[in-house]
Structures are given as structure tokens and as C-alpha cells.
N, C-alpha and C positions, 0 to 999 in steps of 0.2 A: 462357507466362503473358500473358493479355491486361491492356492498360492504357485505363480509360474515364475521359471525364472525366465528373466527378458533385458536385454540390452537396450531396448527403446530409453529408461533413465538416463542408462551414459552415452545415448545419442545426442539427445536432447544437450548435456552440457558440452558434448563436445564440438558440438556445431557453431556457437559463441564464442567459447574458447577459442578454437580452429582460426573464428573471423580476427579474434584481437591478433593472433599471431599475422595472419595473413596483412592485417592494417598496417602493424608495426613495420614490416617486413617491407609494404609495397609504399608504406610513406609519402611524401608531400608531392614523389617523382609525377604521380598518376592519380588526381584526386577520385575521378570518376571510378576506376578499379578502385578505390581505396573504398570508396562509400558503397561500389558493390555488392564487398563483401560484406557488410553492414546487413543490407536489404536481403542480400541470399540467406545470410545466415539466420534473421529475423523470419524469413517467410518458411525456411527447411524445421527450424524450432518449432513454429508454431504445428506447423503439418504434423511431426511427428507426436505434438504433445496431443493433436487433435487424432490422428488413430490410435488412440489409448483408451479415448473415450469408450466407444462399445463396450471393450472387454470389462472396464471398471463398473460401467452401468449393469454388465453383466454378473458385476459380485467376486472379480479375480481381483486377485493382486497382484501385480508385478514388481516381481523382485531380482533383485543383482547385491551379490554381495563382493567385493573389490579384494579387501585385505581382513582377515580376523587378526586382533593383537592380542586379544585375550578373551577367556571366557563372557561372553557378555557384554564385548568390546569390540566392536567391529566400523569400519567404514562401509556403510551399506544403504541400498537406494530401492526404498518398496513404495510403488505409486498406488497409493489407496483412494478413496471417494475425497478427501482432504484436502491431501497434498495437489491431486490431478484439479481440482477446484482453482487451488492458488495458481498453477501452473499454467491453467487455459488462459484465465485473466490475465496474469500476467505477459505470456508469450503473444497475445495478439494486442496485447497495447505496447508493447515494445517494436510489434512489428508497425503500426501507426506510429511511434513515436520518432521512429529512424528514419521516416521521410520527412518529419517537422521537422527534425533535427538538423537535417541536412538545406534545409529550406531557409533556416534562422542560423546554423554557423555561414553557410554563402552570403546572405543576406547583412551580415554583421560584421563579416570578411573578421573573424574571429582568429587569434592564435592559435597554437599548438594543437591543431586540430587532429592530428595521427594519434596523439595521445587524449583527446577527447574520443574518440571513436574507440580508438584501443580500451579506454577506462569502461566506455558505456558497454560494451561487450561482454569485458569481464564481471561487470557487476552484475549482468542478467544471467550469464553464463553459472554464476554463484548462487543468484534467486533461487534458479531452480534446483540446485542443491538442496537448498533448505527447505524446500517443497517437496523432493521425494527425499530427503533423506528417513533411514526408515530407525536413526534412533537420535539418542541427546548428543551423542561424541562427534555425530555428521554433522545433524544441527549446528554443532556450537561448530565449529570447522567453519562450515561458511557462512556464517553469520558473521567469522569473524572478516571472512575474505569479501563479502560484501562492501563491509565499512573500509577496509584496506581502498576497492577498487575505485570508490567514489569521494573518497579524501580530493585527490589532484582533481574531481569534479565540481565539485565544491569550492576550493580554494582557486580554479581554473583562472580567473581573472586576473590573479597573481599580484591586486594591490593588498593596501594594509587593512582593508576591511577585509576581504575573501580570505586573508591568513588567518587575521583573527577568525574568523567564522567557521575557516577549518580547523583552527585550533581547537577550538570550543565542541566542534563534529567530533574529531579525533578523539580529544578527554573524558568527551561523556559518555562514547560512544564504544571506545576501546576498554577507560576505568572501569564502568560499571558492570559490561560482560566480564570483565579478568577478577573483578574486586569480589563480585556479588553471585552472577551464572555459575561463572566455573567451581566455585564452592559449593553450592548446589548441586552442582552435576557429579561434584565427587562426594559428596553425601548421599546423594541417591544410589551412586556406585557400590557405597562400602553398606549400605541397608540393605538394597533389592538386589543387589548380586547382577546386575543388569542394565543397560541402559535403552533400551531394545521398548518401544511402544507399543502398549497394548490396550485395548477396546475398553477394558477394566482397570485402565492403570494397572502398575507396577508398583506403589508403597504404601497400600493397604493391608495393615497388620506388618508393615516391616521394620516400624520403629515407632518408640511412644509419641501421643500425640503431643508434649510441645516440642520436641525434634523434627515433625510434621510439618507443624506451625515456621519455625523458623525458616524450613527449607524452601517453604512454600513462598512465603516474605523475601527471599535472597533470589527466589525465581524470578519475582514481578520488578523489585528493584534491580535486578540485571539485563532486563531485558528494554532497556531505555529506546530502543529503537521502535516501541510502542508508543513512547510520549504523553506517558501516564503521567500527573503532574505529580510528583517535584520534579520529575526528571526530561522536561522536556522543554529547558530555552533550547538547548541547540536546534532545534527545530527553526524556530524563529530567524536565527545566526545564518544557517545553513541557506537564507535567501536570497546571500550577496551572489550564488553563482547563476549561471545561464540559464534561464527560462528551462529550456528540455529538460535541465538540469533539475530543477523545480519537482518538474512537472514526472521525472523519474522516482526521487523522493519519495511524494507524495502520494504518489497512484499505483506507480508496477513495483518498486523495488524496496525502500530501506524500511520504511515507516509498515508498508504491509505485509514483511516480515515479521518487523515487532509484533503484530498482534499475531497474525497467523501462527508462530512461537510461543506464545501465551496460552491459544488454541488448545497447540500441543498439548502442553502442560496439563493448562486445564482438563484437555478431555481423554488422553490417554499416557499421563503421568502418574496424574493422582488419582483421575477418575472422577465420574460424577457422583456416586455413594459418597466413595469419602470426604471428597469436598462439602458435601451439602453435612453428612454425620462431623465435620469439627468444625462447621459453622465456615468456613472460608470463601465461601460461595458470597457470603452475603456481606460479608467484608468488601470483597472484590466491588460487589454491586454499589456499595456506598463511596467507594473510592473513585469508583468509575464516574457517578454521578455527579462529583463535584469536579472530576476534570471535564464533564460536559459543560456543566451551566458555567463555571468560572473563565474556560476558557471562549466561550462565545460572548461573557461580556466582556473581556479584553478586546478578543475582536471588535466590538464595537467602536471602539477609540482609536483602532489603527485607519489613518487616511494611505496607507502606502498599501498599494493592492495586494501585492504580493505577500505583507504581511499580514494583513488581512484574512486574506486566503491561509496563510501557517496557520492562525490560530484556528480557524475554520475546522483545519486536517486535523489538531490536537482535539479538538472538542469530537469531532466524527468518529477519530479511531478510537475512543473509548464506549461506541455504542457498539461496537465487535467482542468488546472486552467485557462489556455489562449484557448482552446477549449472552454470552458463556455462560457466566458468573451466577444469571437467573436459573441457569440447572434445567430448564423446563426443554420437549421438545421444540414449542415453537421458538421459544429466545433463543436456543443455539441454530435454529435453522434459520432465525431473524440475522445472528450475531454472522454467519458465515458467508450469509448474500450481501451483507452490507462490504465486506470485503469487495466486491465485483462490483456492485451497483453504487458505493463511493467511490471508484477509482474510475469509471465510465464520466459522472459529473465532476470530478475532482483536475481530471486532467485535460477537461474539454475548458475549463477556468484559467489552468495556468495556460496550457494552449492560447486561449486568448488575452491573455494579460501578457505573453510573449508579440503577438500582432499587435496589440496596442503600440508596444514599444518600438518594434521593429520599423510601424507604419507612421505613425505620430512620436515618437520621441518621451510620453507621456509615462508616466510610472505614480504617481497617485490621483487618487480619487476625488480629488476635489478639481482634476484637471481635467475631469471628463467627460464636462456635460457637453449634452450635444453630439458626441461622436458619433454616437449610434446611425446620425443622418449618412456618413461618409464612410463608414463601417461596416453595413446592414447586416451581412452575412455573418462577420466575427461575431459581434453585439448577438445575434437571434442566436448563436450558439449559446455565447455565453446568459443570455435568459433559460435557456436549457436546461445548464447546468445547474443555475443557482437554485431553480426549482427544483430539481431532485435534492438540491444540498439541504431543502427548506424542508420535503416530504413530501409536495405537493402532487396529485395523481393529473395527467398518466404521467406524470415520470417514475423510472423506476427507484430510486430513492422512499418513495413511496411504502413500498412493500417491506422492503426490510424492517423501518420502522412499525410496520404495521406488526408485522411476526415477533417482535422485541414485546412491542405493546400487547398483543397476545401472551406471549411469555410471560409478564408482570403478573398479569390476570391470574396465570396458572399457577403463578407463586406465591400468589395473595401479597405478592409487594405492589400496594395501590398505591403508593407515594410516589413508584417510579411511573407511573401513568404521568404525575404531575411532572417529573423530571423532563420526561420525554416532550411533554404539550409545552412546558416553560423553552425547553433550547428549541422547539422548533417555532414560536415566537421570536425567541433571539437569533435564529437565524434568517429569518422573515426580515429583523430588524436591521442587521446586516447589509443584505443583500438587496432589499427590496429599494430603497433608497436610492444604490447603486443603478439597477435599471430603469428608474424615474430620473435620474439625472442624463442619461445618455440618451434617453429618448424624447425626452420632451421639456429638460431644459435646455436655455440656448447660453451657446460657449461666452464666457467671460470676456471682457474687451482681450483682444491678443491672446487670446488660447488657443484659437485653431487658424488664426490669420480672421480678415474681416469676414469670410463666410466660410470657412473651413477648407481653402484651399488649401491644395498642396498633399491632404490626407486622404488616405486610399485604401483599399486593402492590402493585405502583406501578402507576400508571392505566395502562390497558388500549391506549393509545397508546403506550407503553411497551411491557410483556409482548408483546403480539401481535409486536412486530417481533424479542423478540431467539427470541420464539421459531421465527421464521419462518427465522431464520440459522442457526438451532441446529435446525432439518430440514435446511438447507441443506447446512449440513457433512456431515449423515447422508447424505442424497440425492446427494451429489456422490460419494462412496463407490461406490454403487452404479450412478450416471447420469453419468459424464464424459464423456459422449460428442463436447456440442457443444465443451466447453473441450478436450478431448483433441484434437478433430479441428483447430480452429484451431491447439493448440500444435504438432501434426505438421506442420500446412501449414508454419510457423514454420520448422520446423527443418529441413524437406526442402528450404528456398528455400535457407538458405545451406550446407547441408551437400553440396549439386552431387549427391545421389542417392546416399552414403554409406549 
């Protein structure tokens, strides 16, 4: 595997970056210039993370390294099968997301919107940090600048719920990296002499195994932006802000750092040997398991969609985490698609639970039969989505489950067959409900007016895009090609040819 050095990494951040200054800079004078720079910088992102592609499919790495501080200590940005994974996902739903965006802040005639734009900038501009960064000191770096830039996103609304909710984002979010990560990160510094990721991990044979043990416990509990349970009300909290806002969360940005960071850990921190020789692997797996099933029966009892949906994203992103966890190749090639192929159906839901609202006024589920008549386009998305959230083929949702489930097989853990077949009944149970009631219940006296006047779709900056995710997830189904072949690159670097 060859290593080149390339500035395309700090293209890529600086093109986001570039845009929040320019937003701030050009502010409320010029809205159209202001959102722009939004859309240039989303579409220049994405281009550049998409000519990486080739050479990474080709087995290069591309690397940049900024500033060394110390031996083994560096701020530096190496685009591997991985990180260019999280990055493609990421960057082309951000560039769909800056036109919803802009569709639903006009639409809502929303505040402070130079610093909504400026904030969504800097947080994606930050994402892809933590996608190519190419060790833990980078990592923790912007993971922490992420949670920095989507506080004021979160709290946006600026009443006493959206504080608390920030409050609660901020504490869990900042406490547990500083209390938990970062003592990990400097325990792995003072064993491995390194912080720097490698295909074999890096603290194998570098300290006895319950110092392993513990460091390993201090990773998973700091890395709360996973929303492993116990550490993931603020997810829930985190609802009170603006749909996009949501829909950033949960698909391109905070939450699919969390895992994608776990990732890391998992597969070139400690490595898969040593993971599976002190038993940690399957710890993982059991942990993982009960934040699937427990959190899809909470969802069950929530009528507010959008919470609904939270717990959905909590139970989802630990089938990323239980993919790893199984050690096999196909679970981690299951666990790294489910990254892309949940954020395709995950954001084409908040997308339209933003139309609902925008269009109807409507915000729970008990308020929503019938709409699907006045609706058609949002509603057929959102069946889209819920089906891949379910596993159902062809959506792509589908497949990743499938490669996990594979994975179980491989691991002779047969219990997680049941895990997997129990949450995708509870999410069947969920969600299935939901599109029985939009479509073929009829609206309550005075729910949508005597025949649903008055409800329409939401502007067309809007529809367009969630329907563009809700191809997406279809199209993924049937076209995994480029996402499959980076996740195999992924898995074949540290699996040594297994």
C-alpha cells in the first residue's frame, strides 16, 4: 500500500471553513450571497472528497501532515478506505442538506440565520477532520470542535427548552470526551509511545491486560457521541432544535462521528487480534445488543415523531458498533455500510418530519392520519425511508443487516441472529403503524380541516431533497458498488488478508 503526500485533506476542510467565514462576513446584508456560499462550498467539498476516490480504491493513502509536537504527536490527515468512506457520505448529504436547509430556514422565516449557516459549516468543515484525521490527538481535536460548532445549533431556538437541551448536548458531550477520551488518549500515549493508527492497532503487547481493559472501557464511555446507552439522553434533548438541525445530528455529522470513532478504535487502536484475545470484542457485542433492543422499545411509546425517530438513531447506531465488535469480515464490512445506508434512510425521515411541520403545523403522530392524501410525495419518501430503517429489501438498509447477520454466523454468536430478527420486528413495529395511519386512516374531526384543506407540500427546496435520499436509499440497494468497495478496502487493511 502506497503513502503520498496530498493537500486534497486540507482542501476538503478548508472549503467549509472558507464558507462560515465568508457567511459571517457577508451576513443578513445579502441573504442569497450568504446561502451561496453554503451551496459552493457543499458542492466544491464534495467534488474534491469524490477525486480521492480512484487513488484510495487504488490502495494509496493520502497524507498531509500540518504541525509535529512531539514524537508520535502530530496534527495530521491520512485519507485511508475508512475515513474516505465516512467522508463521501458525509459530504454529499451535506450538500443535499444545504438546500433543505435553506428551503425550511426561508420557509419558517427563522432567526439568526448567518449564524445557523456559519455553525452548519463549521461543523461539517470539523466532520471531515475526524474522517481523515490520521491519528487520536486529530481525532479528539475535532470531535471536540464538532460538539463546539453545533451547540448554538441545537440551542438555536433560544427558548428554555432548546437551552436545556443544549445544556444537556454540551455536558454529556464535552464531560464525557474530557472526563473519559482524553484519559484514554493519554494512556495510550504513555504505553504505545504513539498515537498515529495502524491496520494492527498500536497496544498490543504495550501494557498488561487489565490496563487494556480499562483503557479500552474509558474509550467507549467517552465517546458518547455514539449514543451507546447509558450515555445517550442527550440525543433525545438534542430534538428541541430545527429539523436540518435534526437531520445533521443524526445522518452526516455528530452521532456518525460517534461510531465512526469507535471504528477507529476498534480497528486500528487495539486492533482485531487483540480485541477478540481479551475477550472485548464480545463485551462490545452485548452492550451493543441491549442498546438495540431497548432502545427500539422506548421508541415505541414515543408519539412525538421526532422523538420517535431519536430513539430509532440510538438503537441504529449500535448495529455499527455490534458489526465491529463481531471481529468477522463480514460484520465489520456489515458495521461500516450501515454508516451510509443509515444516514440515506435516517435523513430522508427527519427531512420529512421537517415538511410535515413546515406544511401542516403537525409534530406528533397521533396527528397524522390521513396526511399521506395531501402529502403524497413527502409520505412515499418517508415509506422509503422507514423500510430501509426496518431492513426490508430493495432498500438498502437491507444489506447491511444482512453482512452483520452474516458476521454473527461467522462468530458463532447465534443469539445475535435473534437480536438482529427481535429490533427489526420492533422496528417494523414502530414504523409500520405510522404509514397505516397516513395512508389509509382518515384525519380526526379537525385535524387537517373537514377534508384536509389548507395542507400541501412544503416548498420545493424541501421535497426535492428528501426525495433525492429516498432514491438514495433505493439506489444504494441495488448500486453499492462505490460504498462496498471502500468498506472492503477498510476491512482487508486490518483483517491482514483473512
Amino acid at each position: 500500500m502506497d503513502t503520498v503526500h496530498s493537500i486534497q485533506p486540507v482542501l476538503v476542510l478548508a472549503t467549509s471553513l472558507a464558507a462560515a467565514i465568508l457567511i459571517m462576513v457577508t451576513g443578513d446584508r445579502n441573504r442569497n450571497l450568504r446561502e451561496a456560499w453554503t451551496l459552493v462550498a457543499a458542492l466544491l467539498k464534495f467534488l474534491i472528497v469524490l477525486s480521492m476516490v480512484p487513488a484510495v480504491l487504488d490502495r494509496t493513502i493520502l497524507e498531509c501532515t500540518l504541525v509535529s509536537i512531539a514524537p508520535g504527536l502530530t496534527l495530521q490527515f491520512r485519507v485511508d478506505s475508512l475515513g474516505l468512506f465516512f467522508a463521501l457520505a458525509a459530504s454529499f448529504l451535506w450538500l443535499v442538506t444545504s438546500f433543505y436547509s435553506i428551503g425550511y430556514v426561508r420557509s419558517q422565516q427563522e432567526h439568526a440565520q448567518t449564524r445557523y449557516f456559519a455553525c452548519f459549516a463549521g461543523a461539517m468543515s470539523a466532520t471531515m477532520g475526524v474522517a481523515f484525521a490520521g491519528n487520536l490527538f486529530t481525532t479528539f481535536l475535532f470531535y471536540e470542535i464538532i460538539t463546539i460548532c453545533t451547540f448554538p445549533l441545537v440551542a438555536h431556538k433560544e427558548t428554555a427548552d432548546a437551552m436545556a437541551g443544549g445544556r444537556r448536548y454540551l455536558t454529556y458531550l464535552l464531560g464525557t470526551s474530557v472526563a473519559f477520551q482524553l484519559t484514554a488518549i493519554v494512556l495510550t500515549y504513555s504505553f504505545a509511545g504513539t498515537l498515529e493508527y495502524a491496520d494492527a492497532g498500536i497496544l498490543a503487547g504495550r501494557a498488561p491486560d487489565s490496563v487494556l481493559m480499562v483503557i479500552f472501557v474509558l474509550f467507549i464511555a467517552g465517546i458518547s457521541k455514539a449514543a451507546m446507552m447509558p450515555f445517550h439522553s442527550w440525543l433525545p434533548a438534542a430534538m428541541v432544535a430545527p429539523t436540518p438541525v435534526s437531520a445533521l445530528l443524526h445522518a452526516v455529522a455528530v452521532v456518525k462521528t460517534g461510531v465512526f470513532v469507535v471504528l477507529r478504535v476498534v480497528l486500528h487502536v487495539f486492533g482485531v487480534d487483540l480485541l477478540g484475545d481479551l475477550g472485548l470484542g464480545t463485551a462490545l457485542v452485548y452492550f451493543a445488543s441491549f442498546t438495540i433492543i431497548t432502545a427500539s422499545v422506548i421508541a415505541l411509546r414515543q408519539d412525538n415523531l421526532k422523538r420517535r425517530l431519536a430513539y430509532s438513531t440510538v438503537s441504529q447506531l449500535s448495529y455499527v458498533i455490534l458489526g465491529a465488535a463481531l471481529l468477522t469480515p463480514s460484520s465489520i464490512t456489515g458495521g461500516i455500510m450501515h454508516i451510509a445506508l443509515h444516514a440515506f434512510g435516517k435523513i430522508t425521515l427527519f427531512f420529512a418530519a421537517g415538511a410535515i411541520y413546515v406544511a401542516a403545523h403537525k409534530t406528533e403522530i397521533s396527528q397524522l392520519n390521513g396526511i399521506g392524501k395531501q402529502m403524497p410525495f413527502t409520505m412515499a419518501a418517508f415509506t422509503l425511508g422507514s423500510l430501509s430503517m426496518i431492513g426490508m429489501p430493495p432498500l438498502g438498509g437491507f444489506l447491511s443487516k444482512w453482512w452483520i447477520a452474516l458476521g454473527a454466523i461467522e462468530a458463532k454468536e447465534l443469539l445475535i441472529l435473534i437480536v438482529i430478527a427481535t429490533s427489526t420486528i420492533l422496528n417494523a413495529a414502530y414504523f409500520l403503524p405510522i404509514l397505516y395511519a397516513v395512508f389509509f386512516k382518515e384525519p380526526r374531526l379537525g385535524q387537517h380541516g373537514s377534508a384536509g384543506e389548507g395542507i400541501h407540500e412544503a416548498p420545493l427546496l424541501m421535497v426535492v431533497p428528501l426525495m433525492l435520499t429516498a432514491l438514495g436509499a433505493l439506489a444504494l440497494f441495488f448500486a453499492p458498488s462505490v460504498f462496498l468497495d471502500l468498506a472492503r478496502g477498510a476491512v482487508s487493511a486490518v483483517m491482514g488478508g483473512q
